[in-house]
C-alpha positions as CSV (number, residue, x, y, z in Angstrom):
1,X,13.6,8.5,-20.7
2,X,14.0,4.9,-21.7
3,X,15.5,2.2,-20.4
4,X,14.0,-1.3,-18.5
5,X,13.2,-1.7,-15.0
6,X,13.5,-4.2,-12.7
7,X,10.2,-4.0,-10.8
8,X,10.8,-6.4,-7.1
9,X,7.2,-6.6,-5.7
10,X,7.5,-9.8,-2.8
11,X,3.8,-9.3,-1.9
12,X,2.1,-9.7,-5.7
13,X,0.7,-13.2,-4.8
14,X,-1.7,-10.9,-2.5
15,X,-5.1,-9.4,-3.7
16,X,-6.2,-5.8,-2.9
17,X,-3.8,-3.3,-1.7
18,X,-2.2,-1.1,-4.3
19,X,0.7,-3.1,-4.8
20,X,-0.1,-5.0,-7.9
21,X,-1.6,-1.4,-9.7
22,X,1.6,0.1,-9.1
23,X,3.9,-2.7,-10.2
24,X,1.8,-3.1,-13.6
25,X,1.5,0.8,-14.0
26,X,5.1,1.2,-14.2
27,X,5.8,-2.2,-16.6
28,X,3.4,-0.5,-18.6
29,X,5.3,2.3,-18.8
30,X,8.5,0.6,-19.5
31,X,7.9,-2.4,-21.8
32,X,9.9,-4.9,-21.4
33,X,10.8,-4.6,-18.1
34,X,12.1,-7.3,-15.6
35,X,9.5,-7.8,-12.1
36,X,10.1,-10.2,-9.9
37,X,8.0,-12.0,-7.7
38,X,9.5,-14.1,-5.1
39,X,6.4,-15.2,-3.6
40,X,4.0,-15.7,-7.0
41,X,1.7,-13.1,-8.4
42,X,-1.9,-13.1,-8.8
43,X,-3.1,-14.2,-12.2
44,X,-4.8,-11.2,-12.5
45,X,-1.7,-9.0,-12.7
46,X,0.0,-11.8,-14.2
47,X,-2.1,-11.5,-17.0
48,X,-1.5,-7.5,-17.1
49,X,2.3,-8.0,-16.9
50,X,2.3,-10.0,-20.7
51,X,-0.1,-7.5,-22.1
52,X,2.7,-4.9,-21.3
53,X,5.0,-7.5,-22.2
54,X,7.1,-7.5,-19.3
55,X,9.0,-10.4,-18.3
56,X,8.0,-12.5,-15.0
57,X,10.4,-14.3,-12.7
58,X,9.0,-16.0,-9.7
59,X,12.2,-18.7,-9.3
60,X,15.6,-17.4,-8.1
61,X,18.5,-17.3,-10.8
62,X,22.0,-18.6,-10.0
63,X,22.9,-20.7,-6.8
64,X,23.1,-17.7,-4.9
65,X,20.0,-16.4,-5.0
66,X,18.6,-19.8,-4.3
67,X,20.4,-19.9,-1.3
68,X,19.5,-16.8,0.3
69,X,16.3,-17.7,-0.5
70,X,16.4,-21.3,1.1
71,X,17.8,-19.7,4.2
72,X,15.1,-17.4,4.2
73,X,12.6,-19.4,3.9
74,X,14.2,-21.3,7.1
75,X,14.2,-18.3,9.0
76,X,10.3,-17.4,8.1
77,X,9.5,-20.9,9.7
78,X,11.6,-20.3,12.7
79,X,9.7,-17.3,13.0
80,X,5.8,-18.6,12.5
81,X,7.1,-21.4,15.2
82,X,8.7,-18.7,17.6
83,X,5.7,-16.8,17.1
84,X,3.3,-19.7,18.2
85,X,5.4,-20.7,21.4
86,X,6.2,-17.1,22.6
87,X,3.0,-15.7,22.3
88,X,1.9,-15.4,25.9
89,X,1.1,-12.1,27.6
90,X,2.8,-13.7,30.8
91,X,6.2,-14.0,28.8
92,X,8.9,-10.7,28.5
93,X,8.3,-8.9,26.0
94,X,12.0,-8.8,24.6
95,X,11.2,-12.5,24.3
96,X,7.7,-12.3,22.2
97,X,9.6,-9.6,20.4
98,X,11.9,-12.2,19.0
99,X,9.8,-14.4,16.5
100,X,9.9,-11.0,14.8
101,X,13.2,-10.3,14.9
102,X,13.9,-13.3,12.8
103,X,11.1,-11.9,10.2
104,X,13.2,-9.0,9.9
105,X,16.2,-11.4,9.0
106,X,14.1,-13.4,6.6
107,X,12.9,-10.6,4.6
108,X,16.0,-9.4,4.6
109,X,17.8,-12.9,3.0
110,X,14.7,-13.2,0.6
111,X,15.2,-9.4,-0.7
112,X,19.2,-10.2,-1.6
113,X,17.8,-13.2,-3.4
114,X,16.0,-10.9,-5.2
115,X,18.4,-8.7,-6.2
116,X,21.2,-11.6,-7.0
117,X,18.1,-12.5,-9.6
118,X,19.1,-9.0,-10.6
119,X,22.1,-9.3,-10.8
120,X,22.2,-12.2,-13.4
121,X,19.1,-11.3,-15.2
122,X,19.3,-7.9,-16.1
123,X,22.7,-6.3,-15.0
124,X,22.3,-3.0,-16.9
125,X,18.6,-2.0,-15.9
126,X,18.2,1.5,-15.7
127,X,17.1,1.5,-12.5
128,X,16.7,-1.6,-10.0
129,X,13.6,-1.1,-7.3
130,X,11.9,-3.0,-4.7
131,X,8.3,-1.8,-4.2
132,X,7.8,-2.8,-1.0
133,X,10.8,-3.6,1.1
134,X,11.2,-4.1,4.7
135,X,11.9,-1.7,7.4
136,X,15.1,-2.7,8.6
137,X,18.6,-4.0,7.0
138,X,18.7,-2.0,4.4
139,X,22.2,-2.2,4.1
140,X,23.1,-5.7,4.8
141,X,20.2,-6.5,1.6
142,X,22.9,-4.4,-0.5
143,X,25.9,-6.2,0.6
144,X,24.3,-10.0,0.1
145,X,22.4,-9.1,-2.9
146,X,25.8,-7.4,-4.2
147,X,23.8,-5.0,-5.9
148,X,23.0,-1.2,-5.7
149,X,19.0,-0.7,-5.5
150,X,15.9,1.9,-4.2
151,X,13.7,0.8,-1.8
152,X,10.4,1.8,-1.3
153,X,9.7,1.4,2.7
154,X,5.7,2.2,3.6
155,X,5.8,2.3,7.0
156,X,7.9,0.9,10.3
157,X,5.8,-2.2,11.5
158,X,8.7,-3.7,13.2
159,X,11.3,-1.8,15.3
160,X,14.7,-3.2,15.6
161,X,15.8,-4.8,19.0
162,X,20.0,-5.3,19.7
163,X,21.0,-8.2,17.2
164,X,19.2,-7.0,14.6
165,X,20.5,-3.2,14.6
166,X,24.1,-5.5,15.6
167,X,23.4,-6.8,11.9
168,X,22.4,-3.4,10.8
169,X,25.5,-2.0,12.1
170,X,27.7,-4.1,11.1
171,X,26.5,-4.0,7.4
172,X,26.3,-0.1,7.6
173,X,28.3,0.3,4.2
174,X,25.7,-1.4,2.3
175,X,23.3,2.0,3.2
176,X,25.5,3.6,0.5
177,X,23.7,1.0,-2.5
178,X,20.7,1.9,-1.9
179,X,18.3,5.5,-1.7
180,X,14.7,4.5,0.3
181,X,11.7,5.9,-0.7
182,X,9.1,6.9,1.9
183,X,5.8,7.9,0.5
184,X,5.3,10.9,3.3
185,X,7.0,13.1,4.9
186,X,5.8,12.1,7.9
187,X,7.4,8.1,7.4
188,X,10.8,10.0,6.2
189,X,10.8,11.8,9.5
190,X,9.8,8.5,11.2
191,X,13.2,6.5,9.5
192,X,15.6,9.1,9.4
193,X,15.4,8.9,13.6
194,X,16.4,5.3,13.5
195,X,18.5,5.5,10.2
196,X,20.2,9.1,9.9
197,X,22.6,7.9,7.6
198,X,20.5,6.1,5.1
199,X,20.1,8.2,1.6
200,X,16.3,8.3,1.0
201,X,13.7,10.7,-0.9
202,X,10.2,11.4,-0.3
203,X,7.8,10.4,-2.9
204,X,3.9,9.0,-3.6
205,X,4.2,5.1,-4.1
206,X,0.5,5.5,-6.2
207,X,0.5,6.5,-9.6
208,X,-2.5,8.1,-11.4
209,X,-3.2,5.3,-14.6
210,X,-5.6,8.0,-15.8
211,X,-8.2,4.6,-15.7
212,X,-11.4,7.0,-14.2
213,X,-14.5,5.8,-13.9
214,X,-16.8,6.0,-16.5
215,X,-20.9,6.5,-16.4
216,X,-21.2,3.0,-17.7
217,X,-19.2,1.6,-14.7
218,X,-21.1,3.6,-12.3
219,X,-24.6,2.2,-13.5
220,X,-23.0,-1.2,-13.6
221,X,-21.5,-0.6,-10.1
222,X,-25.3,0.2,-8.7
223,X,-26.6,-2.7,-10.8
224,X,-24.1,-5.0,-9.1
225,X,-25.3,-4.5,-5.4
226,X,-29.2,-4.2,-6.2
227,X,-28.8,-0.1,-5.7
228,X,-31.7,0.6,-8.4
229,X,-32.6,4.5,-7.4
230,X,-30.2,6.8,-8.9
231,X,-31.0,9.4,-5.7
232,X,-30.1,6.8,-2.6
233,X,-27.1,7.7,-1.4
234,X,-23.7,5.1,-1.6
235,X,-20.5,5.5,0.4
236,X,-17.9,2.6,0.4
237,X,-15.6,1.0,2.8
238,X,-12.7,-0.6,1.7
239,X,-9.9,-2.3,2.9
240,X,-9.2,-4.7,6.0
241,X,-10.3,-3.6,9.5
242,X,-6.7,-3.1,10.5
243,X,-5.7,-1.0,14.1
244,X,-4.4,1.9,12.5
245,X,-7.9,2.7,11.0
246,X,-11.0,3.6,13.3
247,X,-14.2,1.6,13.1
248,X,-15.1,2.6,16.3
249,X,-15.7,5.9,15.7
250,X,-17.3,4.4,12.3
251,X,-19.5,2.2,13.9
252,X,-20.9,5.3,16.5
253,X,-21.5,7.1,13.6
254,X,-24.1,4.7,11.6
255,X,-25.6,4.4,14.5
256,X,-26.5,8.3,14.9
257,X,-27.8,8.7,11.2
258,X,-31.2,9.7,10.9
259,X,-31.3,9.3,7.3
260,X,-31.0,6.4,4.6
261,X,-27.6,5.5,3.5
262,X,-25.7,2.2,1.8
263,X,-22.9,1.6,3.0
264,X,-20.2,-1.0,0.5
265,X,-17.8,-2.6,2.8
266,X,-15.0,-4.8,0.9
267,X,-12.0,-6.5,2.5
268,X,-10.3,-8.6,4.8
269,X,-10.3,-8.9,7.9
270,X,-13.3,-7.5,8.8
271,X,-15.8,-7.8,12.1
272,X,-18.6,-10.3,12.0
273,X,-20.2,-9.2,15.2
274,X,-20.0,-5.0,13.8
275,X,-21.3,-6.2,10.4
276,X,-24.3,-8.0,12.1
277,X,-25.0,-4.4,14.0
278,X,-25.0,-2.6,11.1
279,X,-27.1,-4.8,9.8
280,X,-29.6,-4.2,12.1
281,X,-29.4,-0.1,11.8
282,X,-32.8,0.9,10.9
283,X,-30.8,3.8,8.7
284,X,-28.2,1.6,7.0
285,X,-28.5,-0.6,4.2
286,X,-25.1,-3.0,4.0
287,X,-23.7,-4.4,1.4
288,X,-20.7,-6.6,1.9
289,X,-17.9,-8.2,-0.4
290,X,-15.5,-10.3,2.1
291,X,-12.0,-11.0,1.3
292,X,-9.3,-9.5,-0.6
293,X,-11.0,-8.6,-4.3
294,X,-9.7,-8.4,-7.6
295,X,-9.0,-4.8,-9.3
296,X,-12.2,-5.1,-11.2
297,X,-14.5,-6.1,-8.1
298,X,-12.9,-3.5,-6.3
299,X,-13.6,-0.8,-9.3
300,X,-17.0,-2.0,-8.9
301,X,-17.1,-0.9,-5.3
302,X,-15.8,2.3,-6.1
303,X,-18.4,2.9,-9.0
304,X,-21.1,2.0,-6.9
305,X,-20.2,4.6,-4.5
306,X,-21.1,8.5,-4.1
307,X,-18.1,8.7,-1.6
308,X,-15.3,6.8,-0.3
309,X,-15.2,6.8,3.3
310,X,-11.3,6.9,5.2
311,X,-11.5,6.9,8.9
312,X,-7.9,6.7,10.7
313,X,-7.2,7.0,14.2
314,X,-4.8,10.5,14.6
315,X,-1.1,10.4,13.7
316,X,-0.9,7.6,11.3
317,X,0.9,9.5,8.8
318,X,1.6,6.6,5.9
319,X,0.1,6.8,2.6
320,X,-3.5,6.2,2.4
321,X,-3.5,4.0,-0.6
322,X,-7.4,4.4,-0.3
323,X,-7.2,7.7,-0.5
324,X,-5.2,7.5,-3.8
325,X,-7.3,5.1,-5.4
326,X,-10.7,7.4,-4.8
327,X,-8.9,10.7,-5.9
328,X,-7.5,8.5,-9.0
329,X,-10.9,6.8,-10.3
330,X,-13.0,10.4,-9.7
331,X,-14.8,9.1,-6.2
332,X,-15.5,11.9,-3.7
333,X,-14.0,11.4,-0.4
334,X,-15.0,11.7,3.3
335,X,-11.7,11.5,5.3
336,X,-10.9,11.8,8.8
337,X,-7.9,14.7,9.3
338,X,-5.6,12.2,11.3
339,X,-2.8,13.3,8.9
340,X,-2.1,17.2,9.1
341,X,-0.1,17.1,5.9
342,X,-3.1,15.7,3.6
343,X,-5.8,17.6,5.5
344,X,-4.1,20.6,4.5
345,X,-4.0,19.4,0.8
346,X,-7.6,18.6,0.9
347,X,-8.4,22.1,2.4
348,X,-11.0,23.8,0.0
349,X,-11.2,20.7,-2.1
350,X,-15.3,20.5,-3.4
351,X,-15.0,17.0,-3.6
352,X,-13.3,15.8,0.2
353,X,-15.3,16.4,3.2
354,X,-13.1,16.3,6.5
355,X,-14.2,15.3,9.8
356,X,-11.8,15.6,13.2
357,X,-10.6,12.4,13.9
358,X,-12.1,10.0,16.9
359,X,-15.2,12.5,16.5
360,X,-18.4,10.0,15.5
361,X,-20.9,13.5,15.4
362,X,-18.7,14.7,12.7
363,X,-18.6,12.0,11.1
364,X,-22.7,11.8,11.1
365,X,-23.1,15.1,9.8
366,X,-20.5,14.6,6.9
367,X,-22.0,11.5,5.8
368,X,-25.7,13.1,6.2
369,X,-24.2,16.0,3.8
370,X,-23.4,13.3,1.2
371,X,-27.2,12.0,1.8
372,X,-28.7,15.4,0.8
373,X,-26.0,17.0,-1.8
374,X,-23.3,14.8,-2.6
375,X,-20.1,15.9,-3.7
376,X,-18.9,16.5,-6.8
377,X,-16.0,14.5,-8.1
378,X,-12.5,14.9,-8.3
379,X,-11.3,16.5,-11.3
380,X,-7.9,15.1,-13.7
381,X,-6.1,17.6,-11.8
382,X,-6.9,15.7,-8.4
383,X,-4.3,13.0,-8.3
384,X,-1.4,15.7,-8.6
385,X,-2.5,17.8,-6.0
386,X,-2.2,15.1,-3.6
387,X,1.6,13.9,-5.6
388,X,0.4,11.3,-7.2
389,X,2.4,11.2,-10.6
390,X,1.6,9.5,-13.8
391,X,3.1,5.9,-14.0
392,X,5.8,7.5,-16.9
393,X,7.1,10.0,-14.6
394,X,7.5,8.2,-12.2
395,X,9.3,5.4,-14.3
396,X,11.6,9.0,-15.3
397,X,11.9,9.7,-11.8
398,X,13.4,6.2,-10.9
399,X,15.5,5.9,-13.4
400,X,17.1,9.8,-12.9
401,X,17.2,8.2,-8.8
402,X,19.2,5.4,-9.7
403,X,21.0,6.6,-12.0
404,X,22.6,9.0,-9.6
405,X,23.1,6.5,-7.2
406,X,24.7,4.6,-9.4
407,X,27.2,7.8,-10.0
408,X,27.7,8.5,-6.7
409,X,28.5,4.6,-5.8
410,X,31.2,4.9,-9.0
């Protein structure tokens, strides 16, 4: 298939994440394609976009679209102000709820600025796609964008209260313009409770770039935090401490191991006060790189590393973009089975080592097996088996997506 894309990603002025890989992946694949950035773009994927000589708008087109995106801009600063006053315990919690509420609206008015953009820009796109859009109003970003579009919704952060489903309600034919996207099964099951009528499809956001490691990065990755025996074992932690993942049970682990370990931890936000117990873990060796990082820092950590450790607390079923980015570069994994669905696709797998989730012995005796033997690494064939598709097919499989919508909206 041919055709451009317009790629909408509003968080690509943020580092780390997989949002940026994806959004270059597929403008790769489809030279020439239209992304838009509402908020700005790092220069690092900025950079990326001319090499695959996409074309970069970070400005609304046409007094619409700078409108909606005035009045959403309004609406974010009502709600960091809401959000400042309300925020005492002592206050209802429909009340704190609201500041949020109003988030819901803004992203809302700044995703139909987007797709007015759109609209002017590059009316005859073979498929239109926003890569990260919010979890509510769906319907009503249809109607003021005044154009048909997939939506690619992670997760539900923020649950609707009465005037925002009111809004949602009201704009209910606008759910016929767009087809969401969950990336699991388990965040498909999640919206179709709140949003029954909503067309959507399940499918990975990651795509496999086929970008592996090689055994040059790898020495380069031990060189880079001081790791000069090729035998001492490396895992990595990456990403922000955030509450759907488990450092607790991470933190009584280290200290249970009875054997020498490193342990990379990259991200933001992490825990002073945990790092500084690590750091005094007669077993541990830490090495830290604060902040969000670039791709080729974070490649680094990854090289560096004999395994990639995921630690989640049980139910959280969203994509594990950490997952995806271990299986993709070749990195062994240790992984908590807080998700049924990809435990059972890493059954049997050489190269992931489970332990039950919340269990800190488990996890001591998994990352002692990667101290003695560790694993081997995943093969080419890894990224499928977890439905990861190349960033091609999954340009195909947007473009077949909207192109029925498109049909169906005719």
């Amino acid at each position: 298939m041919t055709g451009s894309l317009v790629l909408i990603e509003p968080y690509a002025d943020r580092l780390g994440g997989h949002h940026q890989r994806t959004l270059v992946a597929l403008a790769q694949a489809r030279p020439g394609s239209l992304v838009i950035a509402p908020n700005g773009i790092t220069q690092e994927a900025a950079g990326a976009l001319r090499e695959a000589r996409a074309r970069l708008v970070t400005a609304p087109a046409g007094h619409a679209a700078a409108t909606l995106l005035t009045a959403s801009h309004l609406a974010a600063r009502l709600s960091d102000a809401g959000q400042r006053v309300l925020r005492s315990r002592r206050l209802p919690r429909l009340l704190r709820r609201l500041p949020h509420q109003v988030t819901l609206v803004a992203r809302c008015l700044a995703e139909a600025s987007t797709l007015r953009t759109t609209r002017r820009l590059e009316p005859d796109a073979a498929a239109v796609m926003i890569l990260t859009a919010s979890e509510a109003l769906h319907g009503a970003a249809a109607i003021l964008g005044s154009q048909p579009h997939l939506r690619f919704v992670h997760e539900a952060v923020t649950t609707e209260d009465a005037v925002v489903r009111l809004i949602g309600w009201l704009a209910r034919r606008g759910e016929k313009k767009v087809v969401a996207v969950y990336p699991t099964q388990a965040v498909g099951d999640q919206f179709a409770a709140a949003f029954p009528d909503l067309p959507a499809v399940v499918r990975a956001f990651a795509v496999d770039d086929g970008r592996r490691l090689t055994d040059a990065e790898r020495e380069r990755g031990r060189i880079a935090f001081d790791i000069t025996s090729t035998v001492e074992a490396v895992v990595c932690l990456v990403g922000g401490w955030w509450p759907y993942k488990d450092i607790a049970v991470i933190d009584a682990a280290l200290a249970r191991l009875k054997e020498p370990l490193h342990l990379v931890v990259a991200g933001s936000p992490l825990d002073e006060a945990v790092l500084e117990r690590w750091r005094a873990l007669p077993n541990l060796r830490l090495h830290t790189v604060p902040g969000p990082v670039t791709e080729s820092v974070l490649r680094l950590v990854y090289a560096a590393a004999d395994a990639a450790l995921v630690a989640r607390h049980p139910g959280v079923g969203k994509e594990s973009g950490l997952v995806m980015d271990a299986v993709r570069l070749g990195v062994p994994l240790i992984v908590s089975d807080h998700d049924p669905s990809l435990t059972a696709r890493l059954h049997g797998q050489s190269w992931a080592l489970t332990f039950p989730a919340g269990d800190p012995d488990g996890l001591t005796d998994a990352l002692h097996t990667v101290v003695r033997q560790p694993p081997e690494r995943p093969g080419a064939e890894a990224p499928q088996l977890l439905g990861m598709w190349t960033a091609a097919e999954q340009a195909d499989f947007l473009t077949r997506t909207f192109a029925s919508l498109r049909t169906k909206e005719s």
